[in-house]
N, CA, C and O of each residue as an XYZ file, in Angstrom:
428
protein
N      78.877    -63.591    -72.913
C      78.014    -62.440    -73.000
C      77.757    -61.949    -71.589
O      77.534    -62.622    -70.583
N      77.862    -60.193    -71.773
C      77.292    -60.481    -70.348
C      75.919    -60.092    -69.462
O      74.933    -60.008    -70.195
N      75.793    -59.975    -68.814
C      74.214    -60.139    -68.073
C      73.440    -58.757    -68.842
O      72.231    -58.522    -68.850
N      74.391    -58.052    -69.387
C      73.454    -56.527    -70.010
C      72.930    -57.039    -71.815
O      72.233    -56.386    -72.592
N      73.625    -58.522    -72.050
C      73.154    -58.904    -73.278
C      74.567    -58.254    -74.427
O      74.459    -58.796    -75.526
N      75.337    -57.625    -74.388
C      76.057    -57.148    -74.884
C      77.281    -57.788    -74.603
O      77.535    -58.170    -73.461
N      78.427    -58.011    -75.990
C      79.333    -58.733    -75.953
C      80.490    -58.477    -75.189
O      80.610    -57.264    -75.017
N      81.533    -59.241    -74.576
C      82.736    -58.630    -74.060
C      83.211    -58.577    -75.034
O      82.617    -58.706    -76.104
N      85.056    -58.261    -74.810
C      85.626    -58.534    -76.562
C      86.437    -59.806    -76.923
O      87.256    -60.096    -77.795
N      85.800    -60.498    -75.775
C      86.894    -61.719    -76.068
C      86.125    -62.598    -76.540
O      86.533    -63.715    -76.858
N      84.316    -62.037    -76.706
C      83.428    -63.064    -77.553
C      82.970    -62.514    -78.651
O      82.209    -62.954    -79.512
N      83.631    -61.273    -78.510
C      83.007    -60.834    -80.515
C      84.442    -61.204    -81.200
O      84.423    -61.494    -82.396
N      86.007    -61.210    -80.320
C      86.791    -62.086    -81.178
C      86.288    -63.619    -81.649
O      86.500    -64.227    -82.699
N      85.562    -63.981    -80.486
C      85.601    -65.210    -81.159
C      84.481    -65.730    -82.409
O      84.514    -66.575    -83.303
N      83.330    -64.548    -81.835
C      82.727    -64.576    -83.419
C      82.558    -64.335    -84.044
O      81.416    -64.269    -84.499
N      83.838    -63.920    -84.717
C      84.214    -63.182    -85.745
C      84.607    -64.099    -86.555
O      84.206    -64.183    -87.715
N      85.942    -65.356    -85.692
C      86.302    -66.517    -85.928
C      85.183    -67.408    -86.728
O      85.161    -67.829    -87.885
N      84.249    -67.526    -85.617
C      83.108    -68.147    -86.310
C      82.497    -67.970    -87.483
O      82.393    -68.884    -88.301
N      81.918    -66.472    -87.721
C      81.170    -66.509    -88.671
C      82.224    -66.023    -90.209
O      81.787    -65.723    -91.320
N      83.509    -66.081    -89.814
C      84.503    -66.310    -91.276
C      84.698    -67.670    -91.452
O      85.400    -67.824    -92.452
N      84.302    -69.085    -90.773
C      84.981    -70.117    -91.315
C      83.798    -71.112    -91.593
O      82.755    -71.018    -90.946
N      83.940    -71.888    -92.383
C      83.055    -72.359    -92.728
C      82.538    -73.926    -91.693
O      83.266    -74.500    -90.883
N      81.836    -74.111    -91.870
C      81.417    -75.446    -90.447
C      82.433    -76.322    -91.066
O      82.639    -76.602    -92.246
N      83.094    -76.734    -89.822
C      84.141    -78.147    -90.014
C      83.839    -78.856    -90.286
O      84.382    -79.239    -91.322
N      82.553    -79.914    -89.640
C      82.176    -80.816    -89.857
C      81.665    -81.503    -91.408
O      81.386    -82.694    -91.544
N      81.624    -80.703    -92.271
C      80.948    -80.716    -93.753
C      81.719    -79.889    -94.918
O      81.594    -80.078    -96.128
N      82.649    -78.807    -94.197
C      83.146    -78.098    -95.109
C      81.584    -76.312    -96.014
O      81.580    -75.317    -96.739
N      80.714    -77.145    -95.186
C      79.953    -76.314    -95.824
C      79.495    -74.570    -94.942
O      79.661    -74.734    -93.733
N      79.108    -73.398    -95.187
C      79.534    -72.409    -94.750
C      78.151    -72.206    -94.183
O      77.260    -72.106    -95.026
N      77.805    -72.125    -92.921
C      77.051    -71.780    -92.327
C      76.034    -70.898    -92.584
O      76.393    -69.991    -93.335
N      74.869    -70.840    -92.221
C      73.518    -69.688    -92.872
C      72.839    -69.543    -91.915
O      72.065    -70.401    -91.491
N      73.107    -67.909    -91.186
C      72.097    -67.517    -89.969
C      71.001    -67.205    -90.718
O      70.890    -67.088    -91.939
N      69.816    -67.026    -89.413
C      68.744    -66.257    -90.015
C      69.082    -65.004    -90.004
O      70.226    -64.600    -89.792
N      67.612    -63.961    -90.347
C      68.464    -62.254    -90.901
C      68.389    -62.001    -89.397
O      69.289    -61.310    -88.920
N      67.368    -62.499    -88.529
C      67.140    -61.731    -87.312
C      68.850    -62.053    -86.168
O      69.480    -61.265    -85.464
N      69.038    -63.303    -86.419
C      70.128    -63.887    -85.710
C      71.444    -62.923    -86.178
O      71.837    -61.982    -85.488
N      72.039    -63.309    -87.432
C      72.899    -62.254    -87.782
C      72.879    -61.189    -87.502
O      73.929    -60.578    -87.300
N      72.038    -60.788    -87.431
C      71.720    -58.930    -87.324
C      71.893    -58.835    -86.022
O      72.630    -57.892    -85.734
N      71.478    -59.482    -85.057
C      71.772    -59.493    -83.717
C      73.265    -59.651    -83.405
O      73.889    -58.766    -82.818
N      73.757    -60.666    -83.762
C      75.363    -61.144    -83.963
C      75.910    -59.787    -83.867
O      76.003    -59.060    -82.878
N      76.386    -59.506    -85.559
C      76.492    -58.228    -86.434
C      76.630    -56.805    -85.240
O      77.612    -56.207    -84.802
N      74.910    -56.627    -84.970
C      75.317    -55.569    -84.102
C      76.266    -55.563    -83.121
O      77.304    -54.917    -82.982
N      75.543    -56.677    -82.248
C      76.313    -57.062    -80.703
C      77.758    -56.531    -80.885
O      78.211    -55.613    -80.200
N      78.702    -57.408    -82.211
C      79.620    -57.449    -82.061
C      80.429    -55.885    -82.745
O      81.633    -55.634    -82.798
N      79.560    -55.258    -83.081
C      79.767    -54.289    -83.980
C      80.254    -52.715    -82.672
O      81.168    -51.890    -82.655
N      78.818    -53.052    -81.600
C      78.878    -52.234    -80.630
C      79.930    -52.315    -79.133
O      80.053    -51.364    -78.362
N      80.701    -53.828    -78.939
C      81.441    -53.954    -78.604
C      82.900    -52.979    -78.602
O      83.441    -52.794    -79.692
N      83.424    -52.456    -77.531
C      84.917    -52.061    -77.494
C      85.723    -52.769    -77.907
O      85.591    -53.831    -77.299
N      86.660    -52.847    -78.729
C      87.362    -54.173    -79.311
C      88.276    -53.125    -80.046
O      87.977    -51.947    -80.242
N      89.505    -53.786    -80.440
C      90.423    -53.455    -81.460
C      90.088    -53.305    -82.806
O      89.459    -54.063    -83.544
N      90.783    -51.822    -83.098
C      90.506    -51.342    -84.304
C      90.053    -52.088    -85.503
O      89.012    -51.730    -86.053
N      90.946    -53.403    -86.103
C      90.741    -53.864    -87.040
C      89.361    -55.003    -86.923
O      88.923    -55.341    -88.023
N      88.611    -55.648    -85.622
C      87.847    -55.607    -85.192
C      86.361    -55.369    -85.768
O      85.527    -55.825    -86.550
N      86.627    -54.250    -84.762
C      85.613    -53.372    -85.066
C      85.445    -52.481    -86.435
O      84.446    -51.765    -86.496
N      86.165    -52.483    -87.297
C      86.283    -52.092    -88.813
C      85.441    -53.727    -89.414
O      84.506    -53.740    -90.214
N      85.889    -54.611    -88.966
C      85.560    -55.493    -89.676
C      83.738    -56.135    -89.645
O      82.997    -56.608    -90.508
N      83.569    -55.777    -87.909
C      81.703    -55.746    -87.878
C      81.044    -54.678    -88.710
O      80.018    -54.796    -89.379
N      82.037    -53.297    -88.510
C      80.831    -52.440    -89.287
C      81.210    -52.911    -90.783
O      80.555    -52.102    -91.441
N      81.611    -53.408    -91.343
C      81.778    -53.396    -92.865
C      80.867    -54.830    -92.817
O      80.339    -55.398    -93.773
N      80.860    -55.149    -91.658
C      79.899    -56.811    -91.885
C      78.340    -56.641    -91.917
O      77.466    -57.405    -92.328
N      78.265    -55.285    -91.299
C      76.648    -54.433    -90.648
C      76.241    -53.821    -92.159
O      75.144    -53.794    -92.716
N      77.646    -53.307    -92.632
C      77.128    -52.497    -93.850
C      76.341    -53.152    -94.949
O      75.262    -52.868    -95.468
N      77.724    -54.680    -95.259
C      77.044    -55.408    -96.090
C      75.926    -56.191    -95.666
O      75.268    -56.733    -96.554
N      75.511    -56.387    -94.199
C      74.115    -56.791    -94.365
C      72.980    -55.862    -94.349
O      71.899    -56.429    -94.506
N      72.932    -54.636    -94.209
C      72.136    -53.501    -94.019
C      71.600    -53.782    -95.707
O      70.494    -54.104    -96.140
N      72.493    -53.593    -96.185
C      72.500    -53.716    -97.790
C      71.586    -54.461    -98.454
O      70.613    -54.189    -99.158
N      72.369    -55.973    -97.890
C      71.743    -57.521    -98.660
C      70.221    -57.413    -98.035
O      69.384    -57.758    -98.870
N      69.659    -57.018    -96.766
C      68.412    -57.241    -96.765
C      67.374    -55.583    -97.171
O      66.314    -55.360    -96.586
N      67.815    -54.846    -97.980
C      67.046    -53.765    -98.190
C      67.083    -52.810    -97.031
O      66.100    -52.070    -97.011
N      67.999    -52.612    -96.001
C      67.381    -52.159    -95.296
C      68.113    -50.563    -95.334
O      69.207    -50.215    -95.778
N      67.054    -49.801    -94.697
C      67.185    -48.238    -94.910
C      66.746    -47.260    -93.745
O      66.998    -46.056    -93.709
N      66.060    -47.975    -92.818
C      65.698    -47.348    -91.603
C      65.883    -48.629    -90.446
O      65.829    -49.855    -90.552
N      66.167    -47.537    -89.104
C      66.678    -48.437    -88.093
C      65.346    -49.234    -87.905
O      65.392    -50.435    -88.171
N      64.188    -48.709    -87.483
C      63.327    -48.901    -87.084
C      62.829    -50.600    -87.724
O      62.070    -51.289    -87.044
N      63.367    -51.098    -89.064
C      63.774    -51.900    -89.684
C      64.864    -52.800    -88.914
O      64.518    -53.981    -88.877
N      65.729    -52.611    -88.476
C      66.802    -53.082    -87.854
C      66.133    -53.460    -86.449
O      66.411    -54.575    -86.008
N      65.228    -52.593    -85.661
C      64.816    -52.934    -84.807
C      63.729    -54.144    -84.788
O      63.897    -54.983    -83.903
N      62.796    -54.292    -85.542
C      61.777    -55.139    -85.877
C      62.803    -56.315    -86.112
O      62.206    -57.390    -86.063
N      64.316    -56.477    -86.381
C      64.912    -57.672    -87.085
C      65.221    -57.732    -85.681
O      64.172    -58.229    -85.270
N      66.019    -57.548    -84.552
C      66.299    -57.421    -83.456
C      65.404    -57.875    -82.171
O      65.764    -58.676    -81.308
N      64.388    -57.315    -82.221
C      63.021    -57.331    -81.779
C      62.537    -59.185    -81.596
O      61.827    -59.649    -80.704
N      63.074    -59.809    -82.540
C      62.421    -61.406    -83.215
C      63.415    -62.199    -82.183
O      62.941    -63.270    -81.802
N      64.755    -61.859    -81.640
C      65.769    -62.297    -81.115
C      65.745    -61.723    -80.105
O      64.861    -62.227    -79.413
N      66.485    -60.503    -79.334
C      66.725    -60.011    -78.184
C      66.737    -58.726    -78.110
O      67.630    -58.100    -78.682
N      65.815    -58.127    -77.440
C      66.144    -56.185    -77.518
C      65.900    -56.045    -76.319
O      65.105    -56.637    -75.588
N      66.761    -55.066    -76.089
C      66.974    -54.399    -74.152
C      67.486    -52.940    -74.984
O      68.581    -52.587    -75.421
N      66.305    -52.381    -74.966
C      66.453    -50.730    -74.834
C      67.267    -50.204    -74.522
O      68.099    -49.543    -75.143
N      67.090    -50.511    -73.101
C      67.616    -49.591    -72.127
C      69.072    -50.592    -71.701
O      69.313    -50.707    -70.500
N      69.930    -51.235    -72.633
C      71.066    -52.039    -72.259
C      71.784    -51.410    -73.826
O      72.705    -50.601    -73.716
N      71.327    -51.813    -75.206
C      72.181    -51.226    -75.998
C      71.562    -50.564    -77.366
O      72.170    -50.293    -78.401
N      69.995    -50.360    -77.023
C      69.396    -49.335    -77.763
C      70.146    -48.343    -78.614
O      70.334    -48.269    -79.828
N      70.582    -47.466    -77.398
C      71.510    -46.339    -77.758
C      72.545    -46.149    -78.534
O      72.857    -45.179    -79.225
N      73.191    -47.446    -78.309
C      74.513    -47.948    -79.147
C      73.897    -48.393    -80.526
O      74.135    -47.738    -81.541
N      73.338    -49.181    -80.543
C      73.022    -49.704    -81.947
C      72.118    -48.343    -82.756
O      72.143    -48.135    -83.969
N      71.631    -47.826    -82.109
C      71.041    -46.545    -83.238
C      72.311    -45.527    -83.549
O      72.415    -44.938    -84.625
N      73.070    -45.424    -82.684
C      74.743    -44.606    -83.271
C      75.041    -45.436    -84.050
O      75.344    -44.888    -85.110
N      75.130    -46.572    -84.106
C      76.479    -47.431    -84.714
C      75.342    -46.798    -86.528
O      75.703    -46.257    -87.574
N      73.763    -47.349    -85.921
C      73.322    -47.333    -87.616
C      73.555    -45.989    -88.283
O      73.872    -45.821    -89.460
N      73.368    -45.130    -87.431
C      73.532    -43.504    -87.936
C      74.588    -43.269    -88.684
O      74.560    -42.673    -89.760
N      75.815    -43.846    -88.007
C      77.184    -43.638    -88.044
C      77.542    -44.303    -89.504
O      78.369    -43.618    -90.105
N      77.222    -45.184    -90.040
C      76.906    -46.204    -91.046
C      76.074    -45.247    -92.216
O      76.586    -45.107    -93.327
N      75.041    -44.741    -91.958
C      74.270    -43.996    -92.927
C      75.222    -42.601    -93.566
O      75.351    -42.172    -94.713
N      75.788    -42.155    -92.243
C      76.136    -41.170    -92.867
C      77.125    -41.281    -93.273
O      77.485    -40.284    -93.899
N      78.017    -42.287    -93.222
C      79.333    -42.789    -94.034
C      79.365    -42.469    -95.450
O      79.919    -41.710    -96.245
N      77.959    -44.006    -95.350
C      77.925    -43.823    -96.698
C      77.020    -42.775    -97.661
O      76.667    -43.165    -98.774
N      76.785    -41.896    -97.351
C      76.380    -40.723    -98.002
C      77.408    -39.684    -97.655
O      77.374    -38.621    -98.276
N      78.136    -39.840    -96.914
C      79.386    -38.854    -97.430
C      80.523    -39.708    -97.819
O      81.564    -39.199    -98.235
């Protein structure tokens, strides 16, 4: 990660890795909290990264936007907020990425 809190892309490849496989040690599939994921999720969502990538965080953002009710950023922020928020580092980005997401799916 780097010092702005925001992912390079050679660590949202890798947790991408991560959060598709299930823990080795047990076979059993790992369970973030909503605030942790959502942090994850974005980070890796707002990252520059390769197409298929980055298709694959926002469809990961979508379905969690979903699973926890959520409908306003300001929501997203309070989940964010519990973990790590820097405004003024990727504020900006994560309110496009949610916009970008809303209006998808209403058109």
């Amino acid at each position: 990660m780097s010092v702005s809190g925001v992912y390079s892309r050679s660590i949202a490849e890798a947790l991408r890795l991560c959060l598709e496989q299930p823990n080795l040690q047990n076979g059993d599939s790992l369970y973030w909290s909503p605030e942790v994921l959502c942090w994850l999720l974005f980070n890796g969502a707002i990252t520059t990264q390769a197409k298929v990538t980055q298709e694959w965080y926002f469809s990961r953002v979508r379905d969690f936007l979903r699973s926890q009710g959520i409908s306003r950023f300001d929501q997203v922020e309070n989940l964010l907020r519990k973990v790590c928020w820097l405004e003024d580092q990727f504020g900006i980005a994560c309110r496009t990425l949610f916009r970008n997401l809303v209006l998808a799916a209403k058109g």
